[in-house]
N, C-alpha and C positions, 0 to 999 in steps of 0.2 A: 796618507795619514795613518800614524801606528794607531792600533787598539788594544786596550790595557781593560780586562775584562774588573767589574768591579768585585772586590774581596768582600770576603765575612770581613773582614776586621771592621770596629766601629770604632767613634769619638765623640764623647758626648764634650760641650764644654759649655763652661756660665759666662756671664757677666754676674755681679749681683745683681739683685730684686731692689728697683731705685726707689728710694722714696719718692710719694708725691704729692709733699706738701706744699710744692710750688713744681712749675715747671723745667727741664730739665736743662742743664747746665753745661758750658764746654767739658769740663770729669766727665760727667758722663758718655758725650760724646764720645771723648778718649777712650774711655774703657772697652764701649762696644765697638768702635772703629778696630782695635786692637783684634779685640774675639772675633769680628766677620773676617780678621785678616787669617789668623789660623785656620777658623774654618773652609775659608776659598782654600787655601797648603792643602788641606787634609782631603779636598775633594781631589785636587789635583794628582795624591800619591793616589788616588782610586777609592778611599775611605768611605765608609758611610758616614757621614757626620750630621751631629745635632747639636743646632748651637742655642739656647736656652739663655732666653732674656725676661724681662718680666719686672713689673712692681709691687712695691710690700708695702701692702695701704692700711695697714692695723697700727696702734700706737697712739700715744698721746698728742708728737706731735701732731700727726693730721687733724685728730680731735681737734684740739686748737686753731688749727687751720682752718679748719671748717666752720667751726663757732664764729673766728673774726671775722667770716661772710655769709655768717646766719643761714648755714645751710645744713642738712644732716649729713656727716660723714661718706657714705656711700655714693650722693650725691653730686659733694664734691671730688669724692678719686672717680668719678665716671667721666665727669667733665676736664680732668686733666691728664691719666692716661692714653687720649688720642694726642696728648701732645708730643708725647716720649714716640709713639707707632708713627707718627710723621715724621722726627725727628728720624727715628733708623732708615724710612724710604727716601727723604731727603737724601742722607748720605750712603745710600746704597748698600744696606744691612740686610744682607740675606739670613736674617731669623728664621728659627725651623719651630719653636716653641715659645710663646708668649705669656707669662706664668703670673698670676694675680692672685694675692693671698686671699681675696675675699672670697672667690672660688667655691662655689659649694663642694667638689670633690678635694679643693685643698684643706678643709676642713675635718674630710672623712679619711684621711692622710693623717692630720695631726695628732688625732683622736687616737686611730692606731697606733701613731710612735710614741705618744703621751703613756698611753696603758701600756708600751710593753717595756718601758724607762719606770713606771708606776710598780711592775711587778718585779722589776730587779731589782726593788728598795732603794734608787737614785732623788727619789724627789721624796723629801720631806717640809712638812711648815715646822718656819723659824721666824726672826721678829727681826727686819731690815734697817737700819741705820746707816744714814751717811747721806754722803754728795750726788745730786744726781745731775746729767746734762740731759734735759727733752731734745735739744738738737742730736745728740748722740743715739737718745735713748739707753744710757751707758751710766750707772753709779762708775763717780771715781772715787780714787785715791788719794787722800789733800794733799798726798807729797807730791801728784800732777799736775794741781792745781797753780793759774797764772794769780798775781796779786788780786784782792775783789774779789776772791773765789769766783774766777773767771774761768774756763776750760779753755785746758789748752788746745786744741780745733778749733773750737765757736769760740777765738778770744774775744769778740765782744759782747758774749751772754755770760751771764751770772750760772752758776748751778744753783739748782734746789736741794734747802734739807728735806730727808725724807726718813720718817721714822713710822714703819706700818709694818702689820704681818702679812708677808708673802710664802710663797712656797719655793721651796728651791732644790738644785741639781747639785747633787753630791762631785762636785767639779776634784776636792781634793781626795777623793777615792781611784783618781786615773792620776795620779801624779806621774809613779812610777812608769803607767802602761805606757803614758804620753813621752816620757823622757826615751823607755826602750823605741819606741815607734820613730821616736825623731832618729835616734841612732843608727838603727836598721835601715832605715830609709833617709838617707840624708838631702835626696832631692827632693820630700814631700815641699819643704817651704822653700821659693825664690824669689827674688837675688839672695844673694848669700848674705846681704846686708839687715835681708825683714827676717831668713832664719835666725841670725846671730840674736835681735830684738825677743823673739821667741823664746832662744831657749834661755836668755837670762832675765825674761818676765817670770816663765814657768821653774827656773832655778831658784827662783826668789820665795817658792811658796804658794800654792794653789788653794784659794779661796771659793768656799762655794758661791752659787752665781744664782739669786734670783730668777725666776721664770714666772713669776705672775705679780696684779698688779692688785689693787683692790680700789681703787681713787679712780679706776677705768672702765668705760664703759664700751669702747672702741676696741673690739676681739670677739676670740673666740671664748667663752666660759670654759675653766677649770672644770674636764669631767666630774671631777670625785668633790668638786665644791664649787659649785655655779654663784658664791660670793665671786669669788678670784676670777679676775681676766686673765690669760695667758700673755706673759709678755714677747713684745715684737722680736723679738730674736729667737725665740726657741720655735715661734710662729715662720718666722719670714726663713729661718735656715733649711727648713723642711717644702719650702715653694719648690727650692731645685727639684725632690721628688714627686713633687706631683706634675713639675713639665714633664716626665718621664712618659705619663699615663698616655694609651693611645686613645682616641677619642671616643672611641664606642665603650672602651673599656673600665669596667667595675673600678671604683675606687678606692683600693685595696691597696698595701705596702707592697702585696707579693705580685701581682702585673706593674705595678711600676717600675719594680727592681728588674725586671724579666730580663730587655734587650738590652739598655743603657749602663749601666748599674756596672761599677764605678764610674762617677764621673770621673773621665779623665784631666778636666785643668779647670781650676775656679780662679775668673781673670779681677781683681779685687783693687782698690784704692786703699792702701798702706794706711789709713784711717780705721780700715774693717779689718785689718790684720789678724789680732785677737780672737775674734769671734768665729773667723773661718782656719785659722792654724791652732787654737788651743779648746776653743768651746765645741767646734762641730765635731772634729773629731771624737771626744770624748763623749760629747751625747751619741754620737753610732756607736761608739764600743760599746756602751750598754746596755743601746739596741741592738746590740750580738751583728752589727750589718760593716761589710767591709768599708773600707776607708777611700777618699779619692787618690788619686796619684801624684795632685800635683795642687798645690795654692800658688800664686803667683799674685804680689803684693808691689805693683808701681808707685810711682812718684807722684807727687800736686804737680799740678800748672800753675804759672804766675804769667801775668800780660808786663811786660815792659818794667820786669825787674819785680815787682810787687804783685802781692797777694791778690788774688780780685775779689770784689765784693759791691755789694750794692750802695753798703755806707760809705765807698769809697768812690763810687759811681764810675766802678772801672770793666763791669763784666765783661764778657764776650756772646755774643749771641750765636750758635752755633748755624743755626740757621740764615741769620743777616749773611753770616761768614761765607757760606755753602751759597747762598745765592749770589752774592759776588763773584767767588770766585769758582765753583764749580765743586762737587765732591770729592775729584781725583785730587786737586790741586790740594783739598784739608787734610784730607788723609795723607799723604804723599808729606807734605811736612810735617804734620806733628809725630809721624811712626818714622819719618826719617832723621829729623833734624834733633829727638830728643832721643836718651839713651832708655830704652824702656826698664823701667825701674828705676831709676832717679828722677826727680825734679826736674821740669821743664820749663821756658821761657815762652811766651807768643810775643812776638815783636813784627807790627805788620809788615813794616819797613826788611827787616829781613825776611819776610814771611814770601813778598815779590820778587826782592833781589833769586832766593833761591828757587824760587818756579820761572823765574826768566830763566837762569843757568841753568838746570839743571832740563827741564821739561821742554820749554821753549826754543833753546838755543843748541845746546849740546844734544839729546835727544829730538828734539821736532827738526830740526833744521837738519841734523845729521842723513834722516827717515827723506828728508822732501829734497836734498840734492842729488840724491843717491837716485831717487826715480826720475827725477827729470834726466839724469846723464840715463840708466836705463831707457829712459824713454829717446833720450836723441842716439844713443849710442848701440842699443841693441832691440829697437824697433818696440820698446815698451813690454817687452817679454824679459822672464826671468832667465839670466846668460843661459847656456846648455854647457851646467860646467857641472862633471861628479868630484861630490866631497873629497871621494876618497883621492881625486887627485890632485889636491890642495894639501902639500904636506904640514906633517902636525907642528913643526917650526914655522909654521905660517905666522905672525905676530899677534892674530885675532884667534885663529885657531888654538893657539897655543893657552888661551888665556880662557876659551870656549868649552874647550874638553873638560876643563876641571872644574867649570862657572857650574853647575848644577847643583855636584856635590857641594861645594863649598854655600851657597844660598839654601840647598836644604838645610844646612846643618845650621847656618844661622836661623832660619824658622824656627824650626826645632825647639833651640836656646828663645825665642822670642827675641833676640836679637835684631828688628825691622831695620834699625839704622844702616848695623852693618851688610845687611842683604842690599842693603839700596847703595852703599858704598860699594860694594860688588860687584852691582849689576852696571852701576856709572865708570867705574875702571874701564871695563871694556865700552862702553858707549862711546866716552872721550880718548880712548885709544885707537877708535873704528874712525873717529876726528882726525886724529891724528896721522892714521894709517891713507888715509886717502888724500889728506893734502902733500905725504912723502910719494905716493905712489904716482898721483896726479896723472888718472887715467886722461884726462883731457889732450895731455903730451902724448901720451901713449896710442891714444886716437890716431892723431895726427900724424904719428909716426909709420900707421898702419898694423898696429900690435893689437889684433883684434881678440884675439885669444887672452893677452895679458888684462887687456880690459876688461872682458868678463872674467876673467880668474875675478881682479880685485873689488868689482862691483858685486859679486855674489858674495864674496866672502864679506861685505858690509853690509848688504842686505843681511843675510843667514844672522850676524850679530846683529842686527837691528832686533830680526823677530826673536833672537833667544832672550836680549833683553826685554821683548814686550812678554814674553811668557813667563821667566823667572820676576818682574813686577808686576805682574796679571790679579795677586792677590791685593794689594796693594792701590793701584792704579786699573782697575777692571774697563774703566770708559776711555779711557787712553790707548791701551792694550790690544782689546778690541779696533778701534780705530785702525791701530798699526797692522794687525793681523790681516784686515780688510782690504785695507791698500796696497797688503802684498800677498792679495789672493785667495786668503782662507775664508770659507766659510764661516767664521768662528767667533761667537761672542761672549766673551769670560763674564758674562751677567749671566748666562745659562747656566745650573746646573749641572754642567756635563760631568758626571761621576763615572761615568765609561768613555766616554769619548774623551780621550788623553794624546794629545798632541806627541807627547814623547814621555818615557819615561825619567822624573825628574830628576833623576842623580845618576841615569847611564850617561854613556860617554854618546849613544845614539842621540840625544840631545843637540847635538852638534851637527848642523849638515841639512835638513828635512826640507830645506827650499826644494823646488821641482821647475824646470820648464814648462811643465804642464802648466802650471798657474799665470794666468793674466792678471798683472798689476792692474791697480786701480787708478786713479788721477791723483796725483801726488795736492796733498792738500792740508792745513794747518793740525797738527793734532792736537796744538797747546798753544794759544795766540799769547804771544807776548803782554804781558800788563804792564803798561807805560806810566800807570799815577793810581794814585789810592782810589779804591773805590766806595763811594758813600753809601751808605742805607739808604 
């Protein structure tokens, strides 16, 4: 086993702070299924990584929420955030920081970035008019608006008028900053689709932007006027920095910022676009504090062609989902089967077809003939064949040597589909390669050497595929690594312990005679029929 000592280098990344005015939702799911996927990459290159999830329980929605079950606020987000901390250990979310705006040190966070936006003359009162959505928590624009002054999100809530004095963030004094920062940096927003939406929101004209409420009782108070609530966005933007803090540590901007600081990627639903490519940014410039690196703004989900929703009695329960069918198997579709960043389908019918094909049939079956012919053919030991004399035109090899780099660089892009399309090339060519080569014949014929050539050289792709979708399918992977001998459970943490490095060509090759195969055994059971709740 190679060792890859772990680096300074670090990576912080979010999901957003979910609302919990109800319990959480497949999007949500999504979004952090997504972030533990880069996080698992990032441990892999050796990284230190911190992946930061959490809920923003201030606002009026929840107010509301709470009232139509006659409960006080705090009350109610106690009793619903254990449902989102189930929700991520259901589907195997290795969270490093779990971020709650109610927080008494998220407060002492706010307070300080409040006064030092307070003393660069960014917030001033002025007297708020227009359309508001509580499900957004977002005044719009009535040229957004659906007929019925309807929102277009929540198309079947009405918005509220609202005419009240608030306080607000000098939004149109960073016009310019925001326009050079988009320019200099042209990866801060992705896909290229949520930048484009950006820069001809903020081409259109920068309006200042509300930050407190006064109709609110559910927040933090306005230091410099305890009338005003603080409103949920300038509240809930600033959670990322307080998961920063280490837990002994003072509550202060300047230990937050210390180790993490920039965050490197905020993994976001194309709904909050706004708020984290034009608003956050511009409230750090004038907290003089650097910028993140990267927003990253995906697609909705839709079940069977259509929107889900309750009034339509269509949702998906993430959890019913996961317990049917297993964690690796949800993940594995929705980060494969849809392009991250666009719009996605759930159809469960294809949801099976593709965990047969892909998991059960071409991977599980590929994994378990492979060791029973090991097992009758070379006494259940792994051949005693060196890499290096399996030439690099070998047909698996050839596709082996450059499989790392190529699935790094799709991580990287966020790209999950295409890495999964990569890592199945070679799977169903390792298919393919052993029904042309058909060591069985070659047995028989007495080609005892050709046989283990070609049985390790499908083994070796087996495990490279279980390693390059390790972050992805972690319970699978594991499985696979197990039954061909490794010690090694991709649910561990291992930030040192690195199988290979992931984009050399040493990648290629790291099976050993040394290793005793395990008993070849199902790693993905076939699903033959729908499974019910």
């Amino acid at each position: 086993m190679n060792l890859v000592n772990k680096t300074s280098k670090t990576f912080a990344l979010t999901t957003p702070l979910y609302y919990v005015n109800d319990v959480p939702h497949i999007g949500s799911a999504y979004t952090t299924m997504a972030a533990d996927v880069v996080a698992r990459f990032q441990r892999l290159l050796g990284h230190q990584v911190l992946l930061i999830t959490g809920t923003d329980e201030h606002g009026q929605k929840i107010q509301r929420s709470a009232a139509s079950l006659e409960k006080p606020p705090q009350e109610f987000c106690d009793q619903i955030v254990p449902s989102f901390i189930n929700l991520w250990q259901v589907l195997n979310i290795q969270y490093d920081r779990f971020s709650r705006t109610t927080a008494l040190n998220h407060h002492a966070i706010v307070k300080e970035f409040f006064q030092r936006v307070w003393e660069n003359g960014d917030i001033y009162q002025g007297q708020q008019k227009g359309w508001y959505c509580v499900s957004c928590e977002e005044f719009k624009e009535e040229r957004e608006l659906l007929d019925g002054k309807r929102c277009p999100i929540h198309t079947s809530k009405e918005v509220e008028w609202r005419d009240e004095q608030n306080y607000f963030f000098r939004l149109s004094k960073y016009q310019t900053k925001l326009e050079e920062f988009y320019q200099s940096s042209p990866d801060f927003i992705q896909p290229p689709s949520r930048r484009n939406e950006v820069l001809n929101f903020v081409g259109q004209g920068l309006q200042d932007f509300s930050i407190s409420r006064v109709n609110l009782d559910w927040g933090f108070p306005v230091s410099v006027d305890p009338k005003h609530t603080l409103y949920v966005w300038f509240d809930a933007l600033l959670g990322y920095v307080t998961a920063l803090l280490e837990p002994d540590a003072e509550a202060t901007l300047a230990n937050a910022l210390e180790k993490w600081w920039p965050i490197n990627l905020h993994l976001i639903g194309k709904d909050i676009l706004r708020f984290h490519a034009v608003y956050w940014p511009a409230m750090l410039m004038s907290a003089g504090l650097p910028l993140p690196d990267r927003v990253f703004g995906h697609g909705f989900l839709t079940k069977d062609g259509q929107k889900m929703g309750k009034t339509l009695g269509n949702t998906l329960d993430p959890i019913s989902l996961v317990q049917r069918y297993g964690s690796d198997a949800v993940r594995y579709y929705f980060l494969k089967e849809i392009e991250f960043g666009k719009d996605g389908d759930f159809n469960e019918i294809r949801f099976i077809n593709v965990l047969n094909a892909d998991l059960a049939n071409d991977l599980g079956n590929l994994l378990n003939r492979t060791l029973n012919m090991v097992k009758k053919y070379c006494t259940g030991k792994v051949p005693s064949v060196e890499p290096g004399a399996i030439p690099n035109e070998n047909a698996l090899k050839a596709i082996g040597l450059g499989l790392g780099e190529q699935v790094k660089q799709a991580y990287m892009a966020l790209a999950f589909n295409e890495a999964c399309h990569s890592v199945l090339s070679l799977v169903q060519a390792s298919n393919k390669f052993i029904d042309e080569q058909a060591p069985w014949s070659l047995y028989k014929q007495g080609k005892q050497e050709e046989v283990e050539v070609v049985l390790y050289t499908v083994l070796e792709s087996v495990r490279l595929a279980a390693y390059l979708l390790s972050p992805i399918i972690p319970n699978i992977s594991s499985d696979i690594y197990q039954q061909l001998g490794w010690g090694i459970n991709f649910n561990d943490q291992i930030e040192t312990l690195i199988v290979a490095p992931f984009s050399n060509h040493a990648i290629w090759g790291l099976l050993s005679n040394k290793q005793q195969l395990g008993t070849p055994q199902p790693i993905f059971k076939r699903i033959d029929t729908l499974k019910n709740d």
